[in-house]
DRENDO-1510 file (C-alpha; in Angstrom, 1 decimal, always signed):
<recs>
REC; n; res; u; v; w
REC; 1; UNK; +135.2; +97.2; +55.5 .
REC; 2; UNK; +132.8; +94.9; +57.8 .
REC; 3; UNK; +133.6; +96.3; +60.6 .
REC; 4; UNK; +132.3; +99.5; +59.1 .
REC; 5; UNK; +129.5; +98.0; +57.9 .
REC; 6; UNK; +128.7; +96.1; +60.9 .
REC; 7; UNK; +128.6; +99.5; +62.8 .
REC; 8; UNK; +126.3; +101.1; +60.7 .
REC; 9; UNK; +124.2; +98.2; +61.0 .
REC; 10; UNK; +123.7; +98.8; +64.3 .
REC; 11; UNK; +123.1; +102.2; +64.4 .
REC; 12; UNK; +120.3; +101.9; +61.9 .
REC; 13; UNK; +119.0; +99.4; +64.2 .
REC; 14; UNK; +119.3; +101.6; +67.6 .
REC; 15; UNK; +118.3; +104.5; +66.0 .
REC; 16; UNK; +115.0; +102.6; +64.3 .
REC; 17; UNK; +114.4; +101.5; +68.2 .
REC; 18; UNK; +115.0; +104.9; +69.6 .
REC; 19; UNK; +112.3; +106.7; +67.1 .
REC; 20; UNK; +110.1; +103.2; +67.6 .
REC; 21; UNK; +109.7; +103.9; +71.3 .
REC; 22; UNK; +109.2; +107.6; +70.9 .
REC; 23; UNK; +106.7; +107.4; +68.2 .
REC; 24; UNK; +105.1; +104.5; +70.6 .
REC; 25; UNK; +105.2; +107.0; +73.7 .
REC; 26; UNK; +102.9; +109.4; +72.0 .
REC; 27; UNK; +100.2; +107.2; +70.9 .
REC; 28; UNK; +97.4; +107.6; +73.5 .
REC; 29; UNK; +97.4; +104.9; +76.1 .
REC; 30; UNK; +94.0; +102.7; +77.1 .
REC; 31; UNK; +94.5; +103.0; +81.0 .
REC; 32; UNK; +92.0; +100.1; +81.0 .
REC; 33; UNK; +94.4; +97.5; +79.9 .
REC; 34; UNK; +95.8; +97.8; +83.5 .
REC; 35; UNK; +94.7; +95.0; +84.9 .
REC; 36; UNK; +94.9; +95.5; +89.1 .
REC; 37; UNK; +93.5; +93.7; +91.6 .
REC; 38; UNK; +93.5; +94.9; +95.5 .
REC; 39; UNK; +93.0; +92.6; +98.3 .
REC; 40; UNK; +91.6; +94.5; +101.4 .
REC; 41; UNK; +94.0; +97.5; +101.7 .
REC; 42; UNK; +95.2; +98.9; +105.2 .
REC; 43; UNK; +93.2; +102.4; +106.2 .
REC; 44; UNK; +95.8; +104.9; +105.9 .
REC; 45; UNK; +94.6; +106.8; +108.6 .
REC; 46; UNK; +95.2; +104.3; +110.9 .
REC; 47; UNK; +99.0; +104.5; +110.9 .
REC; 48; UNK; +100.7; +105.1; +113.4 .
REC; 49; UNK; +102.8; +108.4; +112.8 .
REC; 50; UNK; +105.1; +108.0; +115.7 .
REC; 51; UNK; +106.8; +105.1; +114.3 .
REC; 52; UNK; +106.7; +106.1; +110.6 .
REC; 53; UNK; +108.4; +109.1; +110.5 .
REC; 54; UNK; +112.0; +109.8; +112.4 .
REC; 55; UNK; +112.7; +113.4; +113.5 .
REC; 56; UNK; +116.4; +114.6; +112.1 .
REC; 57; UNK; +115.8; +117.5; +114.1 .
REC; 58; UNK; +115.6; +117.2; +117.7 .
REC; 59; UNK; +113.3; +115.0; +119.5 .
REC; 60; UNK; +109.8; +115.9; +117.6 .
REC; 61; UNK; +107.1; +114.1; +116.4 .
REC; 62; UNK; +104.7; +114.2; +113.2 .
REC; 63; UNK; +101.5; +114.9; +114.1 .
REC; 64; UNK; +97.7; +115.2; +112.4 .
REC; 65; UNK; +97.4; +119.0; +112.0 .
REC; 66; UNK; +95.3; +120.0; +109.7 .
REC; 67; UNK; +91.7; +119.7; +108.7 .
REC; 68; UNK; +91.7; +120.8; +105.1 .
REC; 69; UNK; +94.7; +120.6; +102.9 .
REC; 70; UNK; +95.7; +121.9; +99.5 .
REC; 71; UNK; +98.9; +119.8; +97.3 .
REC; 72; UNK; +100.2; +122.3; +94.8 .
REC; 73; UNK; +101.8; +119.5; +92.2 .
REC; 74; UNK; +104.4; +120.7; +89.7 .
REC; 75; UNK; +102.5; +120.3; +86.7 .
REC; 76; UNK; +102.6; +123.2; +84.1 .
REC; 77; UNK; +98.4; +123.0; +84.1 .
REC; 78; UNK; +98.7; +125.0; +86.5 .
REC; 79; UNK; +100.6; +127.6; +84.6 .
REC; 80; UNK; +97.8; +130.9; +83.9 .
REC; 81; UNK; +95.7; +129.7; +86.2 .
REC; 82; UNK; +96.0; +132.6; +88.7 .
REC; 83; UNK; +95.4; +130.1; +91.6 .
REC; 84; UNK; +98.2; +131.5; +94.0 .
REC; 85; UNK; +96.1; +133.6; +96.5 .
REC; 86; UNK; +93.1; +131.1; +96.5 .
REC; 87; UNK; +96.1; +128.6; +97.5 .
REC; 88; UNK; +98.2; +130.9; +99.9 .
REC; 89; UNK; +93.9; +131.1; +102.3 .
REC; 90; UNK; +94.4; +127.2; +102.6 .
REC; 91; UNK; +95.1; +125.9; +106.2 .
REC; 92; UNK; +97.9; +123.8; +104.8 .
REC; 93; UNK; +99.6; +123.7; +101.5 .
REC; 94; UNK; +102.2; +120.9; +100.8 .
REC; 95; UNK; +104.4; +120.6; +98.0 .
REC; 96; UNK; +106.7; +118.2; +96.4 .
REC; 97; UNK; +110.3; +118.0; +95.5 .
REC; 98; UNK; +112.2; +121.4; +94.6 .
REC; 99; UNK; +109.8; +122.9; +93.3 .
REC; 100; UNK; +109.6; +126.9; +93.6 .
REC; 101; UNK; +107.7; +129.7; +94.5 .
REC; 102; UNK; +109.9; +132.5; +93.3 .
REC; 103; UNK; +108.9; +133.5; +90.4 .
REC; 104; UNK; +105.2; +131.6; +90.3 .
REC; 105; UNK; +103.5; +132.8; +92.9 .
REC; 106; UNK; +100.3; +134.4; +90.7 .
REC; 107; UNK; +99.7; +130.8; +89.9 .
REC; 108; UNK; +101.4; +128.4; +92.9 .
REC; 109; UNK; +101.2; +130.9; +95.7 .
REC; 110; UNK; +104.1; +131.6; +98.2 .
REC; 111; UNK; +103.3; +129.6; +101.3 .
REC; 112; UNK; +104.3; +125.7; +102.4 .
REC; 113; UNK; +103.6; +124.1; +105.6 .
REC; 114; UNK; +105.2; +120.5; +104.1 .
REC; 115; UNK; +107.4; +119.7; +101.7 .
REC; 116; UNK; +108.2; +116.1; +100.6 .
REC; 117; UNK; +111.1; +115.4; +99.2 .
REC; 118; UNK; +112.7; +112.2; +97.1 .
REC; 119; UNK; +116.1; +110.9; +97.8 .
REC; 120; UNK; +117.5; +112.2; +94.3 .
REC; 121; UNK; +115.5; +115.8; +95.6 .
REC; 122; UNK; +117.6; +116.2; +98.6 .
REC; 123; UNK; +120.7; +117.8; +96.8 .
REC; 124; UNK; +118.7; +120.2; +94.7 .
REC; 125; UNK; +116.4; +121.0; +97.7 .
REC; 126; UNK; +119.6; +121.5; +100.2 .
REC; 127; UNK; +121.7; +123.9; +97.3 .
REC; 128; UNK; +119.1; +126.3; +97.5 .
REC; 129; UNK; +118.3; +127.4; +101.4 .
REC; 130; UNK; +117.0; +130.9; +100.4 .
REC; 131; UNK; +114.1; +129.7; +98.4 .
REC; 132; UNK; +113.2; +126.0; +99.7 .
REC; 133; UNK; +114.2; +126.5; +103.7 .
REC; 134; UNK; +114.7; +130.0; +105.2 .
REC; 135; UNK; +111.4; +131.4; +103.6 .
REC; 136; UNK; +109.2; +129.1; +105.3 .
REC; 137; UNK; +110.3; +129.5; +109.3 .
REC; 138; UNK; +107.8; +126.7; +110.8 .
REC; 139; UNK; +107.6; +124.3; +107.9 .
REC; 140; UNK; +107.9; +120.4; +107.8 .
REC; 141; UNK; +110.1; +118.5; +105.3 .
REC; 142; UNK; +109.8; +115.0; +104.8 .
REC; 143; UNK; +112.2; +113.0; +103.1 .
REC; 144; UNK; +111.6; +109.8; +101.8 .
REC; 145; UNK; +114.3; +107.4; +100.2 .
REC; 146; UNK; +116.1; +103.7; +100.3 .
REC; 147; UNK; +116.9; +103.3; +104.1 .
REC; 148; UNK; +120.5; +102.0; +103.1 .
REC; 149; UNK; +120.9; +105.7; +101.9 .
REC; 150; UNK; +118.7; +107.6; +104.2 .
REC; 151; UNK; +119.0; +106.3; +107.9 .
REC; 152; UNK; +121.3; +107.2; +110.6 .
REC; 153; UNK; +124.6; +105.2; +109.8 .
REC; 154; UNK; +124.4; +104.0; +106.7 .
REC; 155; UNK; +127.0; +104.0; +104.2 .
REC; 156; UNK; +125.5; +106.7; +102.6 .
REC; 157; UNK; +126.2; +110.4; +104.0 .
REC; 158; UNK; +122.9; +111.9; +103.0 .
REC; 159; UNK; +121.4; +111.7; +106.7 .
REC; 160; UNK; +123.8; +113.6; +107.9 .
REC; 161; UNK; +123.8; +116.3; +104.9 .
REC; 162; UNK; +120.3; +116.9; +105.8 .
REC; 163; UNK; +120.8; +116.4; +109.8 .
REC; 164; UNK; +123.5; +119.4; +109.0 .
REC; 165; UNK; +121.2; +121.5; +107.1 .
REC; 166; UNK; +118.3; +121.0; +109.7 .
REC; 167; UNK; +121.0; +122.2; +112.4 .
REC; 168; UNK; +121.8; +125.6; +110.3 .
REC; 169; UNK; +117.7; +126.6; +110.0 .
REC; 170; UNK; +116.3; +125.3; +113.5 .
REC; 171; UNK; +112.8; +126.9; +112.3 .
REC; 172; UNK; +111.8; +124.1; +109.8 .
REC; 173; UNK; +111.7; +120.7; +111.1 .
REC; 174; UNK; +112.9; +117.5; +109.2 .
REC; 175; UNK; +111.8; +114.1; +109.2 .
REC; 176; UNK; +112.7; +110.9; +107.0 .
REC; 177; UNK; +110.3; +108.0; +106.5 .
REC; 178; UNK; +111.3; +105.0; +108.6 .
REC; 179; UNK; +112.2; +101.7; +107.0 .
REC; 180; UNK; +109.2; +100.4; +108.7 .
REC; 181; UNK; +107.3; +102.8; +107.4 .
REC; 182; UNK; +109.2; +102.0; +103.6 .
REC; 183; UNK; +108.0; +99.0; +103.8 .
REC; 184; UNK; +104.4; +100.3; +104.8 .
REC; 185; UNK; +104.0; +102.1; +101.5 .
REC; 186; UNK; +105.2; +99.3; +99.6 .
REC; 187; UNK; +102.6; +96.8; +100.7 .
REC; 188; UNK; +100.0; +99.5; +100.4 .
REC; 189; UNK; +100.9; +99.5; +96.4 .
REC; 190; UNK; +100.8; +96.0; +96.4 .
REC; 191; UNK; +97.4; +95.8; +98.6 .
REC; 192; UNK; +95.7; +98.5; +96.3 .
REC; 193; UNK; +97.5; +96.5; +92.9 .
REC; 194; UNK; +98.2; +93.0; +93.1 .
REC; 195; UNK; +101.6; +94.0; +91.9 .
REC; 196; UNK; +105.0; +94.0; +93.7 .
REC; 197; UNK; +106.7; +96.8; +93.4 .
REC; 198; UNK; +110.2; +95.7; +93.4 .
REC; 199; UNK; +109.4; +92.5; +91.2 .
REC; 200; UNK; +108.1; +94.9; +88.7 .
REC; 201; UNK; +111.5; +96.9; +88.9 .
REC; 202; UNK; +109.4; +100.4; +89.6 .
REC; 203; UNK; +109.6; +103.1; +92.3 .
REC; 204; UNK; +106.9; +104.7; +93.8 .
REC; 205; UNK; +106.3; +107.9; +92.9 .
REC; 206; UNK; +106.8; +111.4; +95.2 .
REC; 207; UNK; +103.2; +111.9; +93.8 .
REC; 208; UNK; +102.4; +108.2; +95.8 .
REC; 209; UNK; +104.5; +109.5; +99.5 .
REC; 210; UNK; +102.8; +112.8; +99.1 .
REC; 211; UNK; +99.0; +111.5; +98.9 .
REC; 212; UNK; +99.4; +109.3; +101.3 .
REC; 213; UNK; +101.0; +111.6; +103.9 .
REC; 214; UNK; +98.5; +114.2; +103.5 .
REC; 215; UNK; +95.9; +111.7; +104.1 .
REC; 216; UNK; +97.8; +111.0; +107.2 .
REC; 217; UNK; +97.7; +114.8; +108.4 .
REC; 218; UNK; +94.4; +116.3; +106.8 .
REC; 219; UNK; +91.1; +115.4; +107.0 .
REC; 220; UNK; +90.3; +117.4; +103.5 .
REC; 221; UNK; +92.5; +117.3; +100.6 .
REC; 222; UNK; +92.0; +119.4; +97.5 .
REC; 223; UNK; +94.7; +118.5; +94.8 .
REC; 224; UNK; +95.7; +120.9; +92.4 .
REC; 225; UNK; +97.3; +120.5; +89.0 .
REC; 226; UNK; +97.2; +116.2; +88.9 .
REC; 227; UNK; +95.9; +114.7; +85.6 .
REC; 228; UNK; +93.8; +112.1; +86.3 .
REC; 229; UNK; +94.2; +108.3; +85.0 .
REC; 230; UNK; +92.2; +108.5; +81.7 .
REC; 231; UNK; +93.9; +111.8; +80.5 .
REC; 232; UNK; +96.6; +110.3; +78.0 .
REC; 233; UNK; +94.1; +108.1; +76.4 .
REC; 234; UNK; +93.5; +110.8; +74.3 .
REC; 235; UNK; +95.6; +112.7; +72.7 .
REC; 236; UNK; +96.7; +115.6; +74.4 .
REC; 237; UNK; +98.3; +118.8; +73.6 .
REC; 238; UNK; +102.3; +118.7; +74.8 .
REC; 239; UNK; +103.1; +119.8; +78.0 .
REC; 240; UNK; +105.9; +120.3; +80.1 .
REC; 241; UNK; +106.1; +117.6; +83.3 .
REC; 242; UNK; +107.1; +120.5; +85.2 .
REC; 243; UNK; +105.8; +124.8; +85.5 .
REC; 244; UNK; +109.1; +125.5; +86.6 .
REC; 245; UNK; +110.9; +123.6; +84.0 .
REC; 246; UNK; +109.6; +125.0; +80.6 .
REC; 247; UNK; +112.0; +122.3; +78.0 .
REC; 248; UNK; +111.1; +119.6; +80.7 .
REC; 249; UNK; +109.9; +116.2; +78.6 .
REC; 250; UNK; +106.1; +116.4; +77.3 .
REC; 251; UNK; +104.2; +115.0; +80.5 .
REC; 252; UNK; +101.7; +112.1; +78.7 .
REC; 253; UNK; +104.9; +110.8; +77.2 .
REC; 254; UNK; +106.6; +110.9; +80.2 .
REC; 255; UNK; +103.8; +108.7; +82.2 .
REC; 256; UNK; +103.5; +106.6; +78.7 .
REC; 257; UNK; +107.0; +106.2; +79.2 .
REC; 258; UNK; +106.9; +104.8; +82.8 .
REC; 259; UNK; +104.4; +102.8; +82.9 .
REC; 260; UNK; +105.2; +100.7; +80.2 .
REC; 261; UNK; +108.8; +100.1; +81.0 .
REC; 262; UNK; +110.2; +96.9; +81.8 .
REC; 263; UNK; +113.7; +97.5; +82.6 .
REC; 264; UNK; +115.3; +99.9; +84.7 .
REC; 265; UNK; +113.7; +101.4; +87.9 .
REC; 266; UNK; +110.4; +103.4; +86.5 .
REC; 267; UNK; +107.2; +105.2; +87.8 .
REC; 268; UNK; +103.9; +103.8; +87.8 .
REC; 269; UNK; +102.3; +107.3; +87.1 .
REC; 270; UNK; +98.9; +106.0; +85.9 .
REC; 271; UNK; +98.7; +103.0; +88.2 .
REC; 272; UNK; +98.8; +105.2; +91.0 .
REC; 273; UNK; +96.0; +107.9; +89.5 .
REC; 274; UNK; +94.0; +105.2; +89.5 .
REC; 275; UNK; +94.4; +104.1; +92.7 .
REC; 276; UNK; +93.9; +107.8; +93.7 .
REC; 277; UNK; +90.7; +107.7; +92.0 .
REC; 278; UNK; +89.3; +105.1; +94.2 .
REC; 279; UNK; +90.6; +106.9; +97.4 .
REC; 280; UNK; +88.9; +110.2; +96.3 .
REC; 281; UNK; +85.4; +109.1; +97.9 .
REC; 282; UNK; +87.1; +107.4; +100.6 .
REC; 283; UNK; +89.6; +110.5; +102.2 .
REC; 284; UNK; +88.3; +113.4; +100.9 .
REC; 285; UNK; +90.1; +113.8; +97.9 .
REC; 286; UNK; +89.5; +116.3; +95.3 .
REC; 287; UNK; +91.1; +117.2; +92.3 .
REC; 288; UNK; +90.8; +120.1; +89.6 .
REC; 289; UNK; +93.0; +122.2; +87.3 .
REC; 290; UNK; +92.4; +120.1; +85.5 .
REC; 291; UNK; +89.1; +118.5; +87.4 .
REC; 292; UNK; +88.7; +114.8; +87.2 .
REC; 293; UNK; +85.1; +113.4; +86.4 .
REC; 294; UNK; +82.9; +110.3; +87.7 .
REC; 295; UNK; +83.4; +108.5; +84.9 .
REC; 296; UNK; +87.1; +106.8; +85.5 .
REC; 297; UNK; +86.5; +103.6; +85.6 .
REC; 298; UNK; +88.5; +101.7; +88.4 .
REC; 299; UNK; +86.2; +98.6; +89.2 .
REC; 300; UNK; +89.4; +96.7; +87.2 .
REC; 301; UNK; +91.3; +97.4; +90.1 .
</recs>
């Protein structure tokens, strides 16, 4: 019939998109097409942490505490790397979202002083106490998130799931990023981009809340496991986005991915290596496993 027909029609023409846009995804990607400009971007390390950061757990404050710093990222480079007691001798180590220890620890070590964590984290994070709360007495989380879902009486209940949780383990201390401070780390993309972030229907990236902070609290940071901007301009052996997650999606398509959408909320992966590029002289940032070189360009930005 042509209904029939009709319908297969267009499921020869999804399914053509579908393999389209995957065969796209895995083409290397010239990060020098992005064209960024900055316009005189705030020093981070002038914020203000008192009013950036509100304590779920009693009446604390965020404070600088560390001189050098180590972010363990949750890329699978640093799967067989054997880095996990050369990480566990650093003064702080901060990690990102749920990911483990248990089970990694010759390559991620076993300690964490922070742990930042996305709003669409906070469930996976919570569900697991043993591994992600109670085996680090003395560590900080940080939450980060809309402030319609993750301030003190808003519609949504998540403050109070993590208030609760930060009640039942008094040792580790809790904050959430301030809408001020929200609003901080927008204009910081824009300053260091020319781009708005809303306007170009993305979200900033854990990645993005966790450089930042750390530049906030340590003087030194060593970042391990981050591929830098020019990486998927070749092509690259697959990988998994994530050490813990072996099936996870192949990591250069998923950054390929992101930064190219259009629709729907996305990632600017790339955007923001390169902005991390530039800061790396600036903060004290350095990078290996793998180890990113002097020659990433980012005058364009």
């Amino acid at each position: 019939t042509g209904r029939t027909a009709a319908l297969i029609l267009i499921f020869a023409l999804v399914t053509f998109l579908i393999i389209l846009t995957s065969n796209n995804s895995e083409e290397p990607f010239n990060y020098r097409e992005l064209k960024l400009k900055y316009t005189n971007p705030p020093n981070i390390r002038k914020w203000l942490l008192q009013d950036g950061y509100i304590s779920v757990s009693g009446n604390k404050t965020l404070h600088p505490k560390c001189n050098s710093c180590v972010i363990v990222t949750s890329s699978s480079h640093l799967l067989n790397t054997d880095l996990g007691p050369k990480i566990n001798q650093a003064e702080c180590i901060i990690r990102m979202n749920d990911a483990p220890t248990t089970g990694y620890e010759k390559d991620v070590g076993n300690k964490t002083t922070f742990r930042v964590v996305a709003h669409s984290s906070v469930y996976r994070v919570l569900r697991r106490p043993q591994e992600f709360l109670s085996r680090f007495p003395g560590q900080t989380l940080i939450f980060w998130g809309p402030p319609n879902k993750m301030q003190q009486g808003s519609k949504s209940n998540m403050y109070h799931i993590i208030q609760r949780a930060s009640s039942a383990f008094p040792n580790v201390s809790a904050f959430v990023v301030s809408p001020r401070n929200m609003g901080r780390f927008d204009e910081l993309f824009r300053a260091e981009t020319g781009r708005d972030r809303a306007k170009s229907h993305s979200w900033l990236s854990t990645g993005w809340f966790t450089m930042v902070i750390a530049v906030e609290l340590c003087n030194n940071v060593h970042v391990y496991g981050m591929v830098p901007p020019n990486y998927c301009s070749k092509r690259q052996r697959k990988m998994p986005y994530h050490y813990y997650e072996p099936k996870s999606p192949d990591e250069c398509i998923t950054y390929i991915q992101n930064e190219q959408g259009r629709r729907g909320n996305h990632h600017r992966f790339i955007t923001e290596k390169l902005v991390f590029a530039r800061w790396a002289p600036v903060y004290n940032i350095t990078f290996s496993h793998p180890e990113w070189l002097d020659d990433i360009e980012t005058e364009s930005i």
